[in-house]
N, C-alpha and C positions, 0 to 999 in steps of 0.2 A: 454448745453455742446458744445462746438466749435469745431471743425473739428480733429483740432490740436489734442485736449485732449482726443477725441473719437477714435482717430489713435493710441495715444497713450496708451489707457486703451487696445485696440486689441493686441495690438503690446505686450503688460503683458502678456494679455490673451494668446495669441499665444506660448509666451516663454517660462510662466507656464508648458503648455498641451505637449508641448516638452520635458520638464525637468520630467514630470512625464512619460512621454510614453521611455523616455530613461532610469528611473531608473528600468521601469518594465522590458524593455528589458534584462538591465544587471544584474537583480535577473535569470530570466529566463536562460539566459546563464551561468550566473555563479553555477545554478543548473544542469542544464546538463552537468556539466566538475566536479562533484560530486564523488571523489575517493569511490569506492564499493567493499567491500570485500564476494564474492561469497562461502559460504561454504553448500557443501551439505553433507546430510546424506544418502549415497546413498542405506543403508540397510529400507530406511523408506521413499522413494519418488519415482515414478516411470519418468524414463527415460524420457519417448513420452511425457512429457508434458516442457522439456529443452526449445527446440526455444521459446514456450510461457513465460516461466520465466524469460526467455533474453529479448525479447523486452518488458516486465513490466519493469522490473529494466532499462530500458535504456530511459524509461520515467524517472530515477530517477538523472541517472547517468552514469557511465559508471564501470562495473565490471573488474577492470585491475588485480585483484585475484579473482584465478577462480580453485576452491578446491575440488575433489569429494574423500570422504573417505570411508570404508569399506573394506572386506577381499575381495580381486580381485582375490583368488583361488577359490571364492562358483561360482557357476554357475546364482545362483540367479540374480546375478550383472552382467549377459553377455551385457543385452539390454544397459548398463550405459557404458560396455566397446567396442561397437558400434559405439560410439558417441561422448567418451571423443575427441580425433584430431581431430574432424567437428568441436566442439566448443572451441576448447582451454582450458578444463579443465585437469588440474594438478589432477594424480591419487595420491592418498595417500593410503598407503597399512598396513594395521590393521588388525593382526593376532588374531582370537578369541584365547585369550588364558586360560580363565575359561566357561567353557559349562554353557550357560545361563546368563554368564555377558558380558554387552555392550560393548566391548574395543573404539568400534567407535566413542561412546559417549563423555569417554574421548580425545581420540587425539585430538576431533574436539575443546574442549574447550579450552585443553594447549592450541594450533592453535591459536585459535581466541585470548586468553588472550596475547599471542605473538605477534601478528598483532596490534592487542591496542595500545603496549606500542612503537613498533619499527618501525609500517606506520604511514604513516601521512593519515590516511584514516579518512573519512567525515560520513561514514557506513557502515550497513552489510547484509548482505541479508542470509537470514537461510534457509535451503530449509530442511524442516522435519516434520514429524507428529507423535513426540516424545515431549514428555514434558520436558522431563529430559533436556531440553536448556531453560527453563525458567529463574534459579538463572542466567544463563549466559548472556540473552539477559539485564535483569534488572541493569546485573554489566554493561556493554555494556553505556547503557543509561544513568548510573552515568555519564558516562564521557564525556554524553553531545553529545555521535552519536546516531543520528537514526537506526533502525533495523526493518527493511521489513522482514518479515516472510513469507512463501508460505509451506502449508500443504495440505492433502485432508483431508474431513468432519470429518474423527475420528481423526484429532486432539483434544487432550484435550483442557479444555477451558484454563488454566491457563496460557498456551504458545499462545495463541491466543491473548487474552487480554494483556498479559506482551510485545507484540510487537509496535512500534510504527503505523506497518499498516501491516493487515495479511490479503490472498489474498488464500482461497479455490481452488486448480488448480482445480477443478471441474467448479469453475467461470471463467477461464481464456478462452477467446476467441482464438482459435485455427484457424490455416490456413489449417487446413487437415479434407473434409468432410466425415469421416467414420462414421460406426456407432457407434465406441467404443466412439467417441468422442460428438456423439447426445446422448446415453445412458447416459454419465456423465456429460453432461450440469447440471447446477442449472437451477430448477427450479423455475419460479416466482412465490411467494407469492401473494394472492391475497390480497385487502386492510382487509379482515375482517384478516387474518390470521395475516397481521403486526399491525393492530390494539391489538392484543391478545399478542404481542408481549410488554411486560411492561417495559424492560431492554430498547431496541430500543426506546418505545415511552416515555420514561424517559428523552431519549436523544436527541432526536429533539425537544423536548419540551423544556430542558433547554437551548438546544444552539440557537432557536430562542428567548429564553426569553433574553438573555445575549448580543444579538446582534442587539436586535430594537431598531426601533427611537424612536420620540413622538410619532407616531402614531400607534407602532403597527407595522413596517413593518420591515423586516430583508432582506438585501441581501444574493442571495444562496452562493456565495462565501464566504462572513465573515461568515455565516453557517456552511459549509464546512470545513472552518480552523477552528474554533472552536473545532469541532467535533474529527477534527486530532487534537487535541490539547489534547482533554478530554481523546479518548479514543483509542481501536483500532477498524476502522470502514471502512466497504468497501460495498457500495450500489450491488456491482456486487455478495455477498456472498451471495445476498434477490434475484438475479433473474431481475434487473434493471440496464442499462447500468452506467447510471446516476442518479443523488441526485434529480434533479427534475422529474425525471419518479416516483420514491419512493414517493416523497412528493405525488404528481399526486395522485396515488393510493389511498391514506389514504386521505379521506373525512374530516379531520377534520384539514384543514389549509387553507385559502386564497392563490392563487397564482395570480402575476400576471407581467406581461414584457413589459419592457419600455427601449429602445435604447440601444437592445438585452442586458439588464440586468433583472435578475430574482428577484422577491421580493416574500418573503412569510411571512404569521403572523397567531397566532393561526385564527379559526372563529371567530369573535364576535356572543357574544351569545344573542340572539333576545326576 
């Protein structure tokens, strides 16, 4: 090959590596500038964990509706009414008006079915650890937006699952070192405990099977989208920051990094 043609096979190469480092650039931005529609239930979330659910969702997007509902007469809701004008959340005021049924429940849905049809919104962020948003988040999804969910543990599983990615504030990394906030850390699972775990190792098993090459090996990235594809999944609900700490843990996958990309494949069996 001649000078000329080696110059010019670089000169491809180089224009290529451009054209892809620009498309990834402008998926990336164009996900950050992602209209978010913030709805909270503020009878079934606790206040102190707000700044943490703002900067999740602003990995997402940006929340330019920003919604907290409930009766703002109970005292219950003082700590949410603290805090609504620090963050810019819109009170929505929801008179119990049958003892023992949820009025909250509804507004928030009218709300949301409202925003659907008359924002031009990209998603939703649900902040509750009530089930009864499950039909909602599903109808949601038909129509093609994504819906971040954020509960603590006793959420039901059904709204957990129904979400495009649901995120335990118990797992959420906090900037305030109290004890109320070491107390409610997740705890990490050790590997025998995610091994025991059949649902999870269902699911990394199929989303590496679904994403190797000839040899066996699967990038943790295509892994990863996978996984948000399948189901709803967040490494930080098990106690691990990341997907490759998780992997790590469970003895039973090859890992291995090559020009800071991650590869994993089941073991082969000897």
């Amino acid at each position: 090959m001649g000078f000329d043609e080696a110059f010019s096979e670089f000169g491809d190469i180089r224009l290529l590596s451009k054209l892809v480092g620009n498309a990834y650039n402008n998926k990336i931005q164009q996900q950050s500038k992602l209209k978010i529609a913030l709805l909270i239930d503020a009878d079934n979330a606790p206040a102190s964990r707000i700044n943490a659910i703002l900067s999740e969702i602003a990995k997402y997007g940006v929340a330019n509706v920003r919604r907290a509902y409930g009766n703002w007469k109970s005292s219950g809701l003082k700590p949410w009414e603290n805090c609504l004008h620090e963050y810019a959340i819109r009170p929505v005021q929801q008179f119990d008006y049958t003892k023992g049924k949820n009025a909250t429940d509804a507004a928030m849905i009218i709300d949301a079915m409202d925003l659907l049809y008359t924002q031009d919104l990209d998603a939703f962020a649900i902040v509750s650890s009530d089930c009864d948003f499950t039909p909602l988040v599903m109808r949601i999804l038909t129509n093609g937006l994504k819906v971040y969910g954020f509960g603590e543990k006793k959420t039901p599983s059904p709204f957990v699952h129904a979400c495009s990615t649901f995120l335990y504030l118990e797992s959420i990394t906090q900037n305030i070192d109290s004890e109320e906030s070491k107390a409610a850390a997740t705890v990490k699972k050790t590997g025998q405990e995610l091994k025991q775990d059949s649902q999870l190792m269902n699911l990394l098993r199929s989303a590496v099977s679904s994403t190797e090459d000839d040899n066996g090996w699967s990038s943790l990235s295509a892994i990863g989208s996978h996984i948000r594809n399948q189901a709803s999944f967040e490494s930080r609900n098990y106690g691990y920051d990341k997907l490759s700490g998780l992997f790590e843990a469970i003895d039973l996958f090859e890992i291995k990094r090559s020009n800071k990309t991650i590869y994993v494949r089941n073991k082969q069996k000897k």
